[in-house]
C-alpha positions in Angstrom: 73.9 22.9 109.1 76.1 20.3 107.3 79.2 21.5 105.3 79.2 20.3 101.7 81.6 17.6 100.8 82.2 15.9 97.7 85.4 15.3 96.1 87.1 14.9 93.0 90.9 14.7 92.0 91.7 17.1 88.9 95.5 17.2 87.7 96.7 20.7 85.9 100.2 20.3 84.6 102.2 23.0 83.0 100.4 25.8 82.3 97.4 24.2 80.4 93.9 24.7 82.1 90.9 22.6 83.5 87.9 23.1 82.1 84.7 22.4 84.8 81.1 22.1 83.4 78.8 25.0 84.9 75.4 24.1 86.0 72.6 25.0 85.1 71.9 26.9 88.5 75.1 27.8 91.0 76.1 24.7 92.8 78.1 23.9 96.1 81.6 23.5 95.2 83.6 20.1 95.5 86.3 19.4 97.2 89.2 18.3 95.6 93.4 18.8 95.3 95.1 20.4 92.3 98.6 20.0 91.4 100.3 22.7 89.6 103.4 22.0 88.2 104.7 25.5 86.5 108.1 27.5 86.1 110.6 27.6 88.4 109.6 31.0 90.2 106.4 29.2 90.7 107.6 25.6 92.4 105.0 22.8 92.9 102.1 23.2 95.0 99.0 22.0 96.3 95.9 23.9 96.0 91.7 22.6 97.1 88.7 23.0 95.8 87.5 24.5 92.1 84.5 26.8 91.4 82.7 26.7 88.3 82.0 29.9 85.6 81.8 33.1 86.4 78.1 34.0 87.6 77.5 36.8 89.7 77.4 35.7 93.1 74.9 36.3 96.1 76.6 39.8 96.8 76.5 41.1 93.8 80.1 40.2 93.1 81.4 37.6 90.6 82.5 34.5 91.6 86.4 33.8 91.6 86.8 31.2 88.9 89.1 28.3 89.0 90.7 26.5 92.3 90.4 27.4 96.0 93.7 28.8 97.0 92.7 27.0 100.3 89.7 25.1 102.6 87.7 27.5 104.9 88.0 25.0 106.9 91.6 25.7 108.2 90.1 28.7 110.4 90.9 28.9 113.3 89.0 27.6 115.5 88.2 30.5 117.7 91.0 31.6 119.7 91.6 35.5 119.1 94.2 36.0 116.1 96.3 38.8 116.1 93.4 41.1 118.6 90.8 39.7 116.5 88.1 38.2 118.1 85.2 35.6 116.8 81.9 36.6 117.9 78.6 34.7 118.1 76.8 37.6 115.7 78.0 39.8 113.6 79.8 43.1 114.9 78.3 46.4 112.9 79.6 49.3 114.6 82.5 49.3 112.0 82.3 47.7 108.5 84.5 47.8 105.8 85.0 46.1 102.3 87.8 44.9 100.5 88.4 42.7 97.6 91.4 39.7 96.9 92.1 38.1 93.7 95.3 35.6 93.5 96.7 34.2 90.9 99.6 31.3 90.3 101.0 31.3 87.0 98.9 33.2 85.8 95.7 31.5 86.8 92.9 32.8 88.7 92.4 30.7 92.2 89.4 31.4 94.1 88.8 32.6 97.6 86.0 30.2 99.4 83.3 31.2 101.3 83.6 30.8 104.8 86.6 31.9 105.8 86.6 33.3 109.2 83.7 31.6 110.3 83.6 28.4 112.9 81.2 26.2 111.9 80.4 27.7 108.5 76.6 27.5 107.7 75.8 26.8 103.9 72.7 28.8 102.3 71.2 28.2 99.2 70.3 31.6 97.2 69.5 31.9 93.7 73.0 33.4 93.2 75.1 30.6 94.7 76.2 30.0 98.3 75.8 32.3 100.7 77.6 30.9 104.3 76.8 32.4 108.1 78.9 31.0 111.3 77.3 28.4 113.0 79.5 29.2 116.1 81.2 32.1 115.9 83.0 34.6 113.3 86.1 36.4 113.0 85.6 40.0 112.7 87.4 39.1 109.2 85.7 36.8 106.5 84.5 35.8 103.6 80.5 34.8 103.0 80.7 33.9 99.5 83.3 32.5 97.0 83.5 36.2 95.4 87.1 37.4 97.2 84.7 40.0 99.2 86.7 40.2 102.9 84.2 41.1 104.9 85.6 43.4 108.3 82.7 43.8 110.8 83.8 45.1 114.0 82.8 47.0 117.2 85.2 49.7 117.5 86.8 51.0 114.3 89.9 49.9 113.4 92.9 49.5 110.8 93.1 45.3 109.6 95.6 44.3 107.4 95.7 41.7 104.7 98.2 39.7 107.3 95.4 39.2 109.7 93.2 37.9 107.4 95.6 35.0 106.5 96.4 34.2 110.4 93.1 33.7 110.7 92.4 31.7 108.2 95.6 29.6 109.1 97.3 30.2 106.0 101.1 31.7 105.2 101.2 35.0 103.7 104.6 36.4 102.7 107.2 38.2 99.8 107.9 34.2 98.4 104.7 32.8 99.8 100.4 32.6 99.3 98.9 30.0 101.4 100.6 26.8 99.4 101.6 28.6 96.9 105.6 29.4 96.7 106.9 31.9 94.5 107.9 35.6 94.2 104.6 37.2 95.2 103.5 40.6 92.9 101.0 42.9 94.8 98.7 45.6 93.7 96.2 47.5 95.7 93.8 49.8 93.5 95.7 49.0 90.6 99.1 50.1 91.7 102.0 48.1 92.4 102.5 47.4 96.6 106.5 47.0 97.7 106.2 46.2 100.9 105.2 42.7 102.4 102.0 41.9 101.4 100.8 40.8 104.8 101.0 44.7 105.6 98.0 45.8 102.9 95.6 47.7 104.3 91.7 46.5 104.2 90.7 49.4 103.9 87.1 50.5 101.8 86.6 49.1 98.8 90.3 48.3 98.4 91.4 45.9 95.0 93.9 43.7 95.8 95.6 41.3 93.7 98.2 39.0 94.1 100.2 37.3 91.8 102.7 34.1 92.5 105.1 33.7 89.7 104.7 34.7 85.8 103.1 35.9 84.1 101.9 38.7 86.3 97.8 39.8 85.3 96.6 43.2 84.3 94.9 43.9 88.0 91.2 43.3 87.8 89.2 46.4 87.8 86.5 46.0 90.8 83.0 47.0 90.1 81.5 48.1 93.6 78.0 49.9 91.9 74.9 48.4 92.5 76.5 45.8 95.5 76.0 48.2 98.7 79.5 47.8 99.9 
């Protein structure tokens, strides 16, 4: 029940890219700090932790490629967030599937597995890692490094992107994506969201992308079939 933690320092300046060998078979990611350095609707900004290639992940999902837009490990650590609570097993009366992509100048960062879970558990599957809480978990998180937000709840209910990032301990505004500062572009389905993006629903199946800075991606098209969710 050990988290993974190796680390190694990367540097991505301007716009170019970094390019990260793929094993042969998934692997844990590495911790590590990126600097981007980009235009000036994009200032500087620290980001953790890169994923390799594109493989599809243990939910049928592809892995995000390129950096974590933040450690799981800034969860909080329990308390109730916003009416959410963190339970010691999962809550099924009410499930519900969305997914996140973010970019920052026009590259892809990744969402880590383990978000919303105290005391994230690693598993090895033959599609990657696949994390359960060792303590408790947030009625909204992530299991793998796919962008899949999990909500698992006992009572139905509506959760909003907002929540999410309080409980993951990250800022989530118009200007602002966890460290990343910027004007922030939001879609949900494919069409464009004006409102704060804290306020996006989670509701089934729901695409969301959000983009910090220029250029702005075409919004990935989600492929739910075959996954169960």
């Amino acid at each position: 029940m050990a988290a993974l933690a190796a680390s190694a320092a990367v540097i991505l300046a301007g716009c170019g890219a970094t390019k990260v060998g793929a094993p042969a078979a998934p692997a844990a990611p590495a911790p590590t700090s990126l600097t981007f350095s980009v235009t000036s609707t994009t200032p500087t900004t620290t980001v953790a932790t890169p994923t390799s290639r594109a493989y599809i992940g243990p939910n049928g999902l592809p892995i995000e490629t390129g950096q974590f837009l933040a450690p799981s490990t800034t969860t909080a650590l329990g308390r109730i967030v916003d009416g959410v609570q963190c339970e010691r097993f999962a809550q099924l009366a009410y499930t519900t599937y969305a997914h996140l992509q973010v970019y920052v100048a026009g590259h892809s960062l990744a969402l880590p597995g383990g978000i919303g879970l105290v005391d994230p558990v690693p598993e090895a599957t033959a599609h990657g890692l696949l994390y359960d809480a060792g303590a408790c978990m947030y009625w909204l998180h992530t299991r793998a490094a796919d962008g899949l937000i999990e909500a698992q709840s006992p009572v139905p209910r509506r959760f909003t992107l907002g929540e999410f990032f309080a409980i993951w301990n990250q800022p989530l505004t118009r200007r602002r994506v966890a460290a990343a500062h910027g004007a922030v572009t939001a879609f949900v389905n494919g069409r464009r969201w004006k409102r704060s993006p804290a306020a996006i629903p989670l509701t089934a199946n729901a695409s969301i992308e959000l983009a910090v800075g220029r250029p702005v991606p075409k919004p990935p098209r989600v492929d739910w079939v075959g996954t169960g969710f």
